[in-house]
MDTraj code that builds the backbone (N, CA, C; nanometers):
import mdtraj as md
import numpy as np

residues = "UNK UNK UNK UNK UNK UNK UNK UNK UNK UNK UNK UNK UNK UNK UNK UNK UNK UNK UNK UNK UNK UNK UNK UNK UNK UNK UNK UNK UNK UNK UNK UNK UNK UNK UNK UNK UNK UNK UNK UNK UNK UNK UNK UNK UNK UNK UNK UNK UNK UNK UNK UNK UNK UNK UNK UNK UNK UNK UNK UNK UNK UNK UNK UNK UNK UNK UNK UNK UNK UNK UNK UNK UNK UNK UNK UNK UNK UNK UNK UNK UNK UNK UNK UNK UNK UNK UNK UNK UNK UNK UNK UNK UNK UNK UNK UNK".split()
xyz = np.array([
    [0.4843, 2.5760, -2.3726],
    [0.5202, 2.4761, -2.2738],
    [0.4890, 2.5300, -2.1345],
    [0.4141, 2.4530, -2.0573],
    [0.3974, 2.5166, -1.9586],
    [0.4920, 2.4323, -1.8307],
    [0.5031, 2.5011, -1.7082],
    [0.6055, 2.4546, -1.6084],
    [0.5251, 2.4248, -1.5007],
    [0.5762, 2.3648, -1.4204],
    [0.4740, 2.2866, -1.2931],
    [0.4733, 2.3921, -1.2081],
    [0.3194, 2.3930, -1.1769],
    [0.3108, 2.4832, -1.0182],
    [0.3988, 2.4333, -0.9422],
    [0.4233, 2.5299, -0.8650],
    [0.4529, 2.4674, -0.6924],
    [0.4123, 2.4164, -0.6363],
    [0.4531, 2.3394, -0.5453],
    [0.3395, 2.2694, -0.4403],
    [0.2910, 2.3395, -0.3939],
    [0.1844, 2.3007, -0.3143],
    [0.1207, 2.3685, -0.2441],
    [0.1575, 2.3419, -0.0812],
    [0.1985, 2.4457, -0.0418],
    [0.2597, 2.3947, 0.1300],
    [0.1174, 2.3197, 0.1868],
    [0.0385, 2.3920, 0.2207],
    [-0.0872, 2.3479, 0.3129],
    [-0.1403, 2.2086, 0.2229],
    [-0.0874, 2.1601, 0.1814],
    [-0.2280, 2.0776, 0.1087],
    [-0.1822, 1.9443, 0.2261],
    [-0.0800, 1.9085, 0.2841],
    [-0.0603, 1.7485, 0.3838],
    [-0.1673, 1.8152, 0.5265],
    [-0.1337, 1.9330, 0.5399],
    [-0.2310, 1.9683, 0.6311],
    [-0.4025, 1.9280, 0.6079],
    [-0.4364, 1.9805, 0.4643],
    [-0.5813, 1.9586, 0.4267],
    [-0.6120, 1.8548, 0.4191],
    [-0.5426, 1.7769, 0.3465],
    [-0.5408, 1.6000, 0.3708],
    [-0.5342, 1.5594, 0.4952],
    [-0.4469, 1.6004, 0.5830],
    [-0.4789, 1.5125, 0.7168],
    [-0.5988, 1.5740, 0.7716],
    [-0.6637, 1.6313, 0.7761],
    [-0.7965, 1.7053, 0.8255],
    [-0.9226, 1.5953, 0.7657],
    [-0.9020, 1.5302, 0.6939],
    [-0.9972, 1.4664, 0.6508],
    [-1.0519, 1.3771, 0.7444],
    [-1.1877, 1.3576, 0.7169],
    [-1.2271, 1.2401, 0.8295],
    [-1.1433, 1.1017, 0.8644],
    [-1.1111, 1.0454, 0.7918],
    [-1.0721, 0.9135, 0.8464],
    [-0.8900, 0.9064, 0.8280],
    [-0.8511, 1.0045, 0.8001],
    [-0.7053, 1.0168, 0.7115],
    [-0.5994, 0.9638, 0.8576],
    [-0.6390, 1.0246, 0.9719],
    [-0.5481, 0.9662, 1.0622],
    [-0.5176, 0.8136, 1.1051],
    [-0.6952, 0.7706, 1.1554],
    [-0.6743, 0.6598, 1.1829],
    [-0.6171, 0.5757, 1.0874],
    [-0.6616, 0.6024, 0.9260],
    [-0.6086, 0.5002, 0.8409],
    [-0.4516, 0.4930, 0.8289],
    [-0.4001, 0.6053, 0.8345],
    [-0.2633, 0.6431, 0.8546],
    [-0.2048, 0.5189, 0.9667],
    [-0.2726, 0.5721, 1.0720],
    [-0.2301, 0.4664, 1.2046],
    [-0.1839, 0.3324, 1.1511],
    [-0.3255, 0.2467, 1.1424],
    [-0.3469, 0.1196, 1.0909],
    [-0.2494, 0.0872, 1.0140],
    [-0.2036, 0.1684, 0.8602],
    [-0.1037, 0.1193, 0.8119],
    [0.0100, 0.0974, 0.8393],
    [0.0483, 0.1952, 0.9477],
    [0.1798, 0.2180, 0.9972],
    [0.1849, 0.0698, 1.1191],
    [0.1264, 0.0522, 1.1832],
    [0.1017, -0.0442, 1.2410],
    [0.0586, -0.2108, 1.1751],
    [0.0285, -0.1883, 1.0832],
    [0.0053, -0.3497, 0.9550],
    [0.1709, -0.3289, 0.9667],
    [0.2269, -0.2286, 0.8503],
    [0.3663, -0.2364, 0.8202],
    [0.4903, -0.2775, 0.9576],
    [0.4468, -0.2049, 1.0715],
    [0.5231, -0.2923, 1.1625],
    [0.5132, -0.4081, 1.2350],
    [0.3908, -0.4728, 1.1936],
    [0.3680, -0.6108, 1.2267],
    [0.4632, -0.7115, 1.1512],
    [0.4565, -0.6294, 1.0127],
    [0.4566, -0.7206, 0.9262],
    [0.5975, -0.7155, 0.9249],
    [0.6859, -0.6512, 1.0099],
    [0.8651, -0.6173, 0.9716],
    [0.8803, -0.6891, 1.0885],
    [0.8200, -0.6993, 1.1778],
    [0.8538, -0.8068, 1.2772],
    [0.8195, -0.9498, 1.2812],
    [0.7321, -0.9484, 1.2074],
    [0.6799, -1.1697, 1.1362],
    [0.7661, -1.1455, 1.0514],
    [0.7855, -1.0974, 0.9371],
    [0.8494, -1.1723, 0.8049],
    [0.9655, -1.2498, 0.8336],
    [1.0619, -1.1809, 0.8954],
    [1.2008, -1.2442, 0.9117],
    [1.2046, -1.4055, 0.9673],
    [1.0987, -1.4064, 1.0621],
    [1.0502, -1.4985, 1.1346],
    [0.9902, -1.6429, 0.9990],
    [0.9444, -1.5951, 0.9359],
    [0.8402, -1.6719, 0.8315],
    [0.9400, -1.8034, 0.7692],
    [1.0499, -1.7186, 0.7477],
    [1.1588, -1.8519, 0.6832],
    [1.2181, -1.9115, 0.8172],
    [1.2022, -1.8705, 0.8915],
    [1.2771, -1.9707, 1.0086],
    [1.1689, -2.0888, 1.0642],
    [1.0313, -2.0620, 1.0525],
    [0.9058, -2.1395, 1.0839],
    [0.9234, -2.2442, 0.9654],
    [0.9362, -2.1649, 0.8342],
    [0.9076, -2.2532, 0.7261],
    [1.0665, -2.4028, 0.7412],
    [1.1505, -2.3440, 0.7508],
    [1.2214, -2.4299, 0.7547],
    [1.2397, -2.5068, 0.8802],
    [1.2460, -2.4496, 0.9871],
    [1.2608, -2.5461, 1.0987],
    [1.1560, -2.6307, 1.1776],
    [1.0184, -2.5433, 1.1783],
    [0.8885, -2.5889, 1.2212],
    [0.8259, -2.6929, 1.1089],
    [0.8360, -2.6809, 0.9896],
    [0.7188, -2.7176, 0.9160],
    [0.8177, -2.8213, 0.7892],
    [0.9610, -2.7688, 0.7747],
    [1.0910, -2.8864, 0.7355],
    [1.0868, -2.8403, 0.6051],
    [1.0676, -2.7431, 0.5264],
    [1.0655, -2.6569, 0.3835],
    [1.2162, -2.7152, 0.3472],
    [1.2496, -2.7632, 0.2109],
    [1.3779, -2.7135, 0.1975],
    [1.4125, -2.6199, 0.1671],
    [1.5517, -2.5448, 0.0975],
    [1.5287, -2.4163, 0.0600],
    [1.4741, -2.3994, -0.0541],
    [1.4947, -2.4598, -0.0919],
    [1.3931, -2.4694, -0.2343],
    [1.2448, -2.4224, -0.2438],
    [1.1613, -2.5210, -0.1577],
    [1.0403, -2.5600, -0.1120],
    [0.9847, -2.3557, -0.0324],
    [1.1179, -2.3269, 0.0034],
    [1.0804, -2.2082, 0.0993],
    [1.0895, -2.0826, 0.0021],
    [1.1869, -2.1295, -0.1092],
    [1.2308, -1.9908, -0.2172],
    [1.0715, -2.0043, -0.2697],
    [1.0260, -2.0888, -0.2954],
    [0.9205, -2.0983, -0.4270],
    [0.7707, -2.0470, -0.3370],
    [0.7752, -2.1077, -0.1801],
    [0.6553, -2.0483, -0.1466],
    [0.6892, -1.8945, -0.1085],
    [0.7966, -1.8070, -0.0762],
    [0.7929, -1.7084, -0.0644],
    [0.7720, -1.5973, -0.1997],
    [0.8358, -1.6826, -0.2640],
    [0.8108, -1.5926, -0.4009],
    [0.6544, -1.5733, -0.4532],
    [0.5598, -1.7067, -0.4569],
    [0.4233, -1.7535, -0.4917],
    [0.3954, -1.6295, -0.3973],
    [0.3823, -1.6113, -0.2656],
    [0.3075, -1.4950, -0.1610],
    [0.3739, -1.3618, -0.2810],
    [0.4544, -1.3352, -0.2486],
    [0.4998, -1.2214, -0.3244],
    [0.4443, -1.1629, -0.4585],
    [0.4344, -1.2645, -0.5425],
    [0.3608, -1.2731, -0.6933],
    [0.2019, -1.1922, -0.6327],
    [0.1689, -1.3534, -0.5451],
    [-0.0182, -1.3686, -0.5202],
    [-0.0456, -1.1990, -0.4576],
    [0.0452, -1.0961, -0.3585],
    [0.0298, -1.0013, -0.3139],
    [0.0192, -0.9151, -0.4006],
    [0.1101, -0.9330, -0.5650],
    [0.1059, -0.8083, -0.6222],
    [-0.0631, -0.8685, -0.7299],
    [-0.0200, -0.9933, -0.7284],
    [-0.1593, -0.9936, -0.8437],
    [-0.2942, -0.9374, -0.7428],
    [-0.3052, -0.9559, -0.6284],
    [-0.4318, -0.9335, -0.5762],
    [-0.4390, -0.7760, -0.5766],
    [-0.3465, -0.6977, -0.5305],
    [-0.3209, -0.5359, -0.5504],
    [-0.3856, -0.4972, -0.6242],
    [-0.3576, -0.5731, -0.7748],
    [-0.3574, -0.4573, -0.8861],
    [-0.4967, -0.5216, -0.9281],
    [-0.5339, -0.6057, -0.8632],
    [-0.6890, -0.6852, -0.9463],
    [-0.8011, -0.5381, -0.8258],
    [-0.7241, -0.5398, -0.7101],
    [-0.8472, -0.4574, -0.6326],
    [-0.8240, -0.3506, -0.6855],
    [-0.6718, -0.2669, -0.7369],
    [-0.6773, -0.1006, -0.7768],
    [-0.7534, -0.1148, -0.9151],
    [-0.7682, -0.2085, -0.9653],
    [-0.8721, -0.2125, -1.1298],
    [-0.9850, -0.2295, -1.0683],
    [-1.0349, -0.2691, -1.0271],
    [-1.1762, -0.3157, -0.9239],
    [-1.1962, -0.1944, -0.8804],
    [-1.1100, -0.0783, -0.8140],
    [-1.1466, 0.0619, -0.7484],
    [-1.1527, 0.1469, -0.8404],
    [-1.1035, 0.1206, -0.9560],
    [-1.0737, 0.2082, -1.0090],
    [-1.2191, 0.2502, -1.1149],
    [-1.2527, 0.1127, -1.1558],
    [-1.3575, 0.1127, -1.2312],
    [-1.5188, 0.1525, -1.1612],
    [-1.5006, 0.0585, -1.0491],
    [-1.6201, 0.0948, -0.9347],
    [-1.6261, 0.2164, -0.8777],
    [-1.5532, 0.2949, -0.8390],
    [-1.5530, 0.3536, -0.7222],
    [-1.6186, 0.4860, -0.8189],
    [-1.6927, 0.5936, -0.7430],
    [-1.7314, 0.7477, -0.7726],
    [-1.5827, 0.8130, -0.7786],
    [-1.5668, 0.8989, -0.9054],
    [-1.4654, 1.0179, -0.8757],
    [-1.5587, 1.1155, -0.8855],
    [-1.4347, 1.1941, -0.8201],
    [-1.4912, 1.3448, -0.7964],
    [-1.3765, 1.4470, -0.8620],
    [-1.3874, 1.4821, -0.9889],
    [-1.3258, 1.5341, -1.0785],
    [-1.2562, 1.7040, -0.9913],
    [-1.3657, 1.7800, -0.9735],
    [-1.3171, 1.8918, -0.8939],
    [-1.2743, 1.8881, -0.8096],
    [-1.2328, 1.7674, -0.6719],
    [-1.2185, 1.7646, -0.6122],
    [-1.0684, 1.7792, -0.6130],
    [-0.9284, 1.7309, -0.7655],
    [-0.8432, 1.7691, -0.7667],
    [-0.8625, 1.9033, -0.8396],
    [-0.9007, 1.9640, -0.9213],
    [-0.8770, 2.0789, -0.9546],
    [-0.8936, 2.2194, -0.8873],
    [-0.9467, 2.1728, -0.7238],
    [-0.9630, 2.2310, -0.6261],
    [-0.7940, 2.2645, -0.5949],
    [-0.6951, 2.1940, -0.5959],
    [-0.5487, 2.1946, -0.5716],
    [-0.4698, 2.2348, -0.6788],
    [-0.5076, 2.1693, -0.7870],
    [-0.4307, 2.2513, -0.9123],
    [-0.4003, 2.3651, -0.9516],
    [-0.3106, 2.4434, -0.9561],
    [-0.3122, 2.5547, -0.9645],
    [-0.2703, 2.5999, -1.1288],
    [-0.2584, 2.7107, -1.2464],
    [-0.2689, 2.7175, -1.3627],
    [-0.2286, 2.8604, -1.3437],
])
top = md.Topology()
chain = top.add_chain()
for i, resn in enumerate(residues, 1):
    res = top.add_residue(resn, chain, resSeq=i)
    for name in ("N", "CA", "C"):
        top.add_atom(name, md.element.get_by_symbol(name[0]), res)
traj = md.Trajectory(xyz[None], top)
């Protein structure tokens, strides 16, 4: 039976060194706080701007919710199948 390496301290360092690792970092952090400042907002539009009942507002929030995870997992199968791996590129970190 074997037992898990340790982490490796340096490896968030090596990762952020990567070419694009910051800005993408940014961007997300910035999508995610867009998106914590509309959402709350979304049911108050739906119902008072546009006249949703709650009903009408449970069912379209849930439909987004569903449609977000089905589109996710259709692009991580889509990346997953398409995309080049680079096999050594983790066993570069693995330690044994």
């Amino acid at each position: 039976m074997r037992t898990a390496a340790p982490p490796d301290a340096n490896i968030l360092g090596r990762v952020w060194r990567l070419p694009h690792v910051p800005a993408l970092t940014l961007s997300v952090f910035m999508l995610g706080f867009g998106l914590s400042m509309a959402m709350p907002y979304m049911s108050l539009f739906g119902v008072k701007a546009v006249g949703m009942t709650p009903l009408q507002l449970g069912v379209f929030l849930t439909l987004n919710a569903v449609s977000a995870v089905l589109v996710g997992t259709r692009l991580a199968r889509w990346s997953d199948r398409w995309t080049r791996r680079k096999r050594w590129c983790w066993s570069r970190w693995r330690r044994d």
